[in-house]
C-alpha atoms as an extended CHARMM CRD file, in Angstrom:
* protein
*
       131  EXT
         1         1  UNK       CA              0.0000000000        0.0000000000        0.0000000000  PROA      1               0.0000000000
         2         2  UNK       CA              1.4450000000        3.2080000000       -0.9660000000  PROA      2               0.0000000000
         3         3  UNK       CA              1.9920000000        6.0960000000        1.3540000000  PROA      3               0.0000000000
         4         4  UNK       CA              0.9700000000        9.5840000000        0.7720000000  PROA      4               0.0000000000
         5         5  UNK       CA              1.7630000000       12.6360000000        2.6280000000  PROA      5               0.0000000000
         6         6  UNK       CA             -0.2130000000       15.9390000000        1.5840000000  PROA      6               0.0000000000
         7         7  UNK       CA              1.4350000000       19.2730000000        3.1540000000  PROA      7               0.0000000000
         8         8  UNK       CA              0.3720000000       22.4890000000        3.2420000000  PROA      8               0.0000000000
         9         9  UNK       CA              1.5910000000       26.0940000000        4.7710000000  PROA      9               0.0000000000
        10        10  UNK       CA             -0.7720000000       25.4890000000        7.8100000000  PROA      10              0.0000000000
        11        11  UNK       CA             -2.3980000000       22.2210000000        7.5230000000  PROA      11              0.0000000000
        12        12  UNK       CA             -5.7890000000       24.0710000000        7.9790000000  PROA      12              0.0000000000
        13        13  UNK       CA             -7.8430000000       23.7050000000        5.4400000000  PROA      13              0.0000000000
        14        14  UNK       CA             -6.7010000000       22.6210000000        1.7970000000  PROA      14              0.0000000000
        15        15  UNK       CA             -3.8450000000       19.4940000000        2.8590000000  PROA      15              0.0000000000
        16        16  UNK       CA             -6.9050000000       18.6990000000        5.4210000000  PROA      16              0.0000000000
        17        17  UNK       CA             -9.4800000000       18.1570000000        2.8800000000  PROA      17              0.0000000000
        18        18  UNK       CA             -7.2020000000       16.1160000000        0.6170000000  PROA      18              0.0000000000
        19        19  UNK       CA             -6.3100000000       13.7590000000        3.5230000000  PROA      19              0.0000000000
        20        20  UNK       CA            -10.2190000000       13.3740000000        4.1340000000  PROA      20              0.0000000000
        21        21  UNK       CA            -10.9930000000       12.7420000000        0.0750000000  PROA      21              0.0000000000
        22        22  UNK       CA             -7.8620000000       10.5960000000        0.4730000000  PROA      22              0.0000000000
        23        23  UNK       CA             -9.0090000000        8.1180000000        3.4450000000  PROA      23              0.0000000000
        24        24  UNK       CA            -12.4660000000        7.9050000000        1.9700000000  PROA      24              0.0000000000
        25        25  UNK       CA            -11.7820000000        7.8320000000       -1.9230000000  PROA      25              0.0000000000
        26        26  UNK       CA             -8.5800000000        5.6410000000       -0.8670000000  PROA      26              0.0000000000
        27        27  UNK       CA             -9.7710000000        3.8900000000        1.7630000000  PROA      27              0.0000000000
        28        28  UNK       CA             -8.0300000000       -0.0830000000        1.6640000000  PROA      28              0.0000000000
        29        29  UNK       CA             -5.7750000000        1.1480000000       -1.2070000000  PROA      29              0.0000000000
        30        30  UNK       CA             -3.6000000000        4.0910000000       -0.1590000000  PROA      30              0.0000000000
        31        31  UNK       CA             -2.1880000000        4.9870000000        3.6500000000  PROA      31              0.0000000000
        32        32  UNK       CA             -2.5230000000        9.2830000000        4.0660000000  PROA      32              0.0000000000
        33        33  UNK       CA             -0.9840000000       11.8550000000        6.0930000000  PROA      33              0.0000000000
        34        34  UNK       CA             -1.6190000000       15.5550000000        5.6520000000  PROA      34              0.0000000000
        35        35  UNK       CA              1.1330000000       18.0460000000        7.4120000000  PROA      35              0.0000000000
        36        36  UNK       CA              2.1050000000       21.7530000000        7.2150000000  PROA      36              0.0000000000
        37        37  UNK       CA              5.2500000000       23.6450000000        7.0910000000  PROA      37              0.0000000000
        38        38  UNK       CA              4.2540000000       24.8690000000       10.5660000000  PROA      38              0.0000000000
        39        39  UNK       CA              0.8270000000       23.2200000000       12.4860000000  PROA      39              0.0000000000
        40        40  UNK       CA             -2.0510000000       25.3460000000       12.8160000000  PROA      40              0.0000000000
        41        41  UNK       CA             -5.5740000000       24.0460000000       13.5770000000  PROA      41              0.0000000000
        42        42  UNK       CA             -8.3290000000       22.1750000000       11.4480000000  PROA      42              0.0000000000
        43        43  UNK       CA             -9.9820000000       25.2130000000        9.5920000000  PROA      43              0.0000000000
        44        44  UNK       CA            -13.9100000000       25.3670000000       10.7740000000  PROA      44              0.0000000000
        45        45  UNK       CA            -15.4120000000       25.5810000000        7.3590000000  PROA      45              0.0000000000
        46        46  UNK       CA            -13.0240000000       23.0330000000        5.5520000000  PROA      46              0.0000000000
        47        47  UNK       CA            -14.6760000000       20.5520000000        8.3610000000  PROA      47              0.0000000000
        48        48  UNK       CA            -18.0530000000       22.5220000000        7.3090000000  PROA      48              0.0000000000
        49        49  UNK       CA            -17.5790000000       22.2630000000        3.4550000000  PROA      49              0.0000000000
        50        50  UNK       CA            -16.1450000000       18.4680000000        3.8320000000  PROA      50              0.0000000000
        51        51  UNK       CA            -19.6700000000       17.4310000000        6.2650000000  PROA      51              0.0000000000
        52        52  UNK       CA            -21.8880000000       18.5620000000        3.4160000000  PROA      52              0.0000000000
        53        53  UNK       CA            -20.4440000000       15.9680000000        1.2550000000  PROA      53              0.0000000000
        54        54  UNK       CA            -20.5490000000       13.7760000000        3.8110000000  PROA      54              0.0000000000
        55        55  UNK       CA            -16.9630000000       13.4050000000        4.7160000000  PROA      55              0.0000000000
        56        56  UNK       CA            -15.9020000000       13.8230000000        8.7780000000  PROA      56              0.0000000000
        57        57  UNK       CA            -12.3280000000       15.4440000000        9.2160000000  PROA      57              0.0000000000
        58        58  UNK       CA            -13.7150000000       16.9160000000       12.8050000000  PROA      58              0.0000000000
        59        59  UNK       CA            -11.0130000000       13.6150000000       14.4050000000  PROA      59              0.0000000000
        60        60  UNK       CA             -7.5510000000       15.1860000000       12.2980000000  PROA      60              0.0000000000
        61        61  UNK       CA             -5.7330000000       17.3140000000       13.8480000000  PROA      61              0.0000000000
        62        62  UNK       CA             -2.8270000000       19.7310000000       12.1700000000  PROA      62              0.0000000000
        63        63  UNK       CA              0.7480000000       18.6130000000       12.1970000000  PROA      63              0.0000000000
        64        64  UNK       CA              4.4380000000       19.9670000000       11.3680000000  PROA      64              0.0000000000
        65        65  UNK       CA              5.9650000000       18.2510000000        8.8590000000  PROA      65              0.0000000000
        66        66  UNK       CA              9.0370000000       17.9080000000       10.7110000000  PROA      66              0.0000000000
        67        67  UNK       CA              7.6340000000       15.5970000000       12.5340000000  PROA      67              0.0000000000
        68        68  UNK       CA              7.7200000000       12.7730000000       10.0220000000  PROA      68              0.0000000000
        69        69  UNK       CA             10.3460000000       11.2720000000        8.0560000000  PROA      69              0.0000000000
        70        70  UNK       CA             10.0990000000       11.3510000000        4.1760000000  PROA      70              0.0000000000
        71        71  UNK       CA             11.4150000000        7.7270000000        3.3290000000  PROA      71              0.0000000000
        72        72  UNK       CA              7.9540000000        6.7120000000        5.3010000000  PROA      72              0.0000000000
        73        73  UNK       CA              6.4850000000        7.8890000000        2.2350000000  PROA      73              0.0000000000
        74        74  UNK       CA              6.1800000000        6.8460000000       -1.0970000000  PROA      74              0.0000000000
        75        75  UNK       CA              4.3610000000       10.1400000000       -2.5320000000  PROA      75              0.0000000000
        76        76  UNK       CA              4.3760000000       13.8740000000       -1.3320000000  PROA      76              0.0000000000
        77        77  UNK       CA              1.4600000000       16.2250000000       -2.7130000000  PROA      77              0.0000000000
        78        78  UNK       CA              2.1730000000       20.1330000000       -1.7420000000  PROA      78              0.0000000000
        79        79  UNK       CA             -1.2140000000       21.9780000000       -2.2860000000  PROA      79              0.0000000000
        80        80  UNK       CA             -0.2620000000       25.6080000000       -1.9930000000  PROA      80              0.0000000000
        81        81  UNK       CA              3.2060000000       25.8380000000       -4.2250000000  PROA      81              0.0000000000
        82        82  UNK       CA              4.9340000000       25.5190000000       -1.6940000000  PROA      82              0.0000000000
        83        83  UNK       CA              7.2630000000       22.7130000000       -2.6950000000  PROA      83              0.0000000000
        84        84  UNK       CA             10.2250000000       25.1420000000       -3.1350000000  PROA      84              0.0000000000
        85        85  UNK       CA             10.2310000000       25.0360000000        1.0780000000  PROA      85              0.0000000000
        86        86  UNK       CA             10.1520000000       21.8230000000        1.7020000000  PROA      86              0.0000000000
        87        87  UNK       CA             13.5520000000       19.9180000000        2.6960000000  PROA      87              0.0000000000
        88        88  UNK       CA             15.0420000000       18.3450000000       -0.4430000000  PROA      88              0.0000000000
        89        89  UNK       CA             14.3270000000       14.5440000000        0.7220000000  PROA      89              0.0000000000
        90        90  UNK       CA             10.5950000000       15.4900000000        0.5440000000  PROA      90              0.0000000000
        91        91  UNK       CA             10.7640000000       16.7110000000       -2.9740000000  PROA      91              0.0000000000
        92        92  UNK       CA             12.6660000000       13.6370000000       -4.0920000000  PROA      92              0.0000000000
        93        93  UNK       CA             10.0390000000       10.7500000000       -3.3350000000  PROA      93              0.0000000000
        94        94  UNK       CA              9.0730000000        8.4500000000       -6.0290000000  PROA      94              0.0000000000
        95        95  UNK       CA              5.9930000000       10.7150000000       -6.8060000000  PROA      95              0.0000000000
        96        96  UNK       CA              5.6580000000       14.2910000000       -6.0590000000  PROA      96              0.0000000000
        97        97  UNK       CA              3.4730000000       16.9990000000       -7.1280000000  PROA      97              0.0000000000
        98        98  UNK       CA              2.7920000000       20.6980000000       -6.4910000000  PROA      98              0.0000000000
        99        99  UNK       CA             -0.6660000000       21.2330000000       -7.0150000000  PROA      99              0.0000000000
       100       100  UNK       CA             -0.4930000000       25.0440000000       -6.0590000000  PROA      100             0.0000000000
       101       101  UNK       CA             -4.4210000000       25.4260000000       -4.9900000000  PROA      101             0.0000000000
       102       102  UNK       CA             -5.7980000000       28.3910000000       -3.8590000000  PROA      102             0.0000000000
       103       103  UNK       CA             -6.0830000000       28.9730000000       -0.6030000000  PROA      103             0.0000000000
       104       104  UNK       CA             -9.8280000000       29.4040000000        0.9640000000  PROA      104             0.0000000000
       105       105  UNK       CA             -8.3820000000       30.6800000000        4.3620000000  PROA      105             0.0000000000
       106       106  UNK       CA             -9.9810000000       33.8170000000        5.2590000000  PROA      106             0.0000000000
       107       107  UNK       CA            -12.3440000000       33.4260000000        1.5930000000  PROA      107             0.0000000000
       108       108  UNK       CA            -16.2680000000       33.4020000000        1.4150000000  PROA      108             0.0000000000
       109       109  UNK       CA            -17.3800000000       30.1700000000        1.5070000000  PROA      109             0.0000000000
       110       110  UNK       CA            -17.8650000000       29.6150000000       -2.1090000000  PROA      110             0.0000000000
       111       111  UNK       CA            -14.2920000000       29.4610000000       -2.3370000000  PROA      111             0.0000000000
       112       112  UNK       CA            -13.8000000000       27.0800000000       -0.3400000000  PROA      112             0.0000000000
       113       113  UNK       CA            -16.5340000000       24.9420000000       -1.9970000000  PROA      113             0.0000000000
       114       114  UNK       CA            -14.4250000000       25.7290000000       -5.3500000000  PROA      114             0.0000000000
       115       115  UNK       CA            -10.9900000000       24.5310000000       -3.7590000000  PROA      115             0.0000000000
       116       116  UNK       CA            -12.4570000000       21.1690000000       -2.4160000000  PROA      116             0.0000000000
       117       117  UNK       CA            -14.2860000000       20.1140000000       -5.4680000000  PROA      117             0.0000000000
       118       118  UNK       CA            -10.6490000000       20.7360000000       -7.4500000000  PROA      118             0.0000000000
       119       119  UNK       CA             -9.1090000000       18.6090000000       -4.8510000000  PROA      119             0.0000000000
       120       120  UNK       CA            -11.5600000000       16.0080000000       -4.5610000000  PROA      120             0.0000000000
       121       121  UNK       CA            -10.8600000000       15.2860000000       -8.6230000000  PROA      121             0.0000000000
       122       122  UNK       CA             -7.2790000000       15.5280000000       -8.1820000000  PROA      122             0.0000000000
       123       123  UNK       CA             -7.4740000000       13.5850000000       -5.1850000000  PROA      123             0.0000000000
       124       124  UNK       CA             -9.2100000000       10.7930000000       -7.0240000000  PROA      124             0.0000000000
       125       125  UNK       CA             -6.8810000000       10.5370000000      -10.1790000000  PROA      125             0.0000000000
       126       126  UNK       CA             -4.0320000000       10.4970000000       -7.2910000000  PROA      126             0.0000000000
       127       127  UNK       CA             -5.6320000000        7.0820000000       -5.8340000000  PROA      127             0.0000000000
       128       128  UNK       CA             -6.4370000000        6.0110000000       -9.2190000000  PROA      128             0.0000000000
       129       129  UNK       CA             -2.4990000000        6.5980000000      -10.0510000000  PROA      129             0.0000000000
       130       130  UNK       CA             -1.2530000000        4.8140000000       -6.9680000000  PROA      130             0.0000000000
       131       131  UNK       CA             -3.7170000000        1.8070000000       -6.5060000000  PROA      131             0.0000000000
């Protein structure tokens, strides 16, 4: 089973809703992770935005990157472009992408609608890709 760690700025709201398309659209075929270059808190409306789809993210929690170790993982998805930060063993995994997504924080709420329906697609050619 591959091993996927999405990271963020803040692990708030975008790398959040991509781990919580990732456990349910991957569920028994990928393992997922979602960290920030610093930890933050689980945004309220990306739990909001993800509970009218029917997806639960109110049990993650945000984490530093640093706390993990990047040979744990077998692909690395940055969501905000900010793959230029991230420590050189991170960028080097067998897969990595930058998938530069806007970010919702402090956004009306259609944004943040917007942002998880881009993820959710990407998200699913990602498990598709890796299964």
């Amino acid at each position: 089973m591959k091993r996927v760690m999405f990271v963020c700025k803040r692990n708030s709201c975008r790398s959040q809703m991509a781990e919580g398309f990732a456990r349910t659209l991957g569920k028994d075929k990928i393992s997922v992770t979602s960290s920030g270059l610093e930890a933050s808190r689980v945004h309220p409306t990306a739990v909001e935005v993800m509970s009218e789809i029917g997806i639960d993210i109110t049990d993650q929690t945000s984490k530093q990157l640093s706390d993990f170790k990047a040979e744990n993982y077998d692909a690395v998805i940055s969501l905000c472009g900010c793959g230029v930060n991230l420590p050189e063993a991170w960028v080097l995994r067998d897969v990595f992408e930058d998938w530069q997504l806007d970010d919702p924080d402090g956004q009306p709420v259609e944004t943040f609608h917007r942002v998880r329906d881009e993820i959710k697609e990407r998200v699913a050619k990602l498990v598709e890709t890796l299964s």
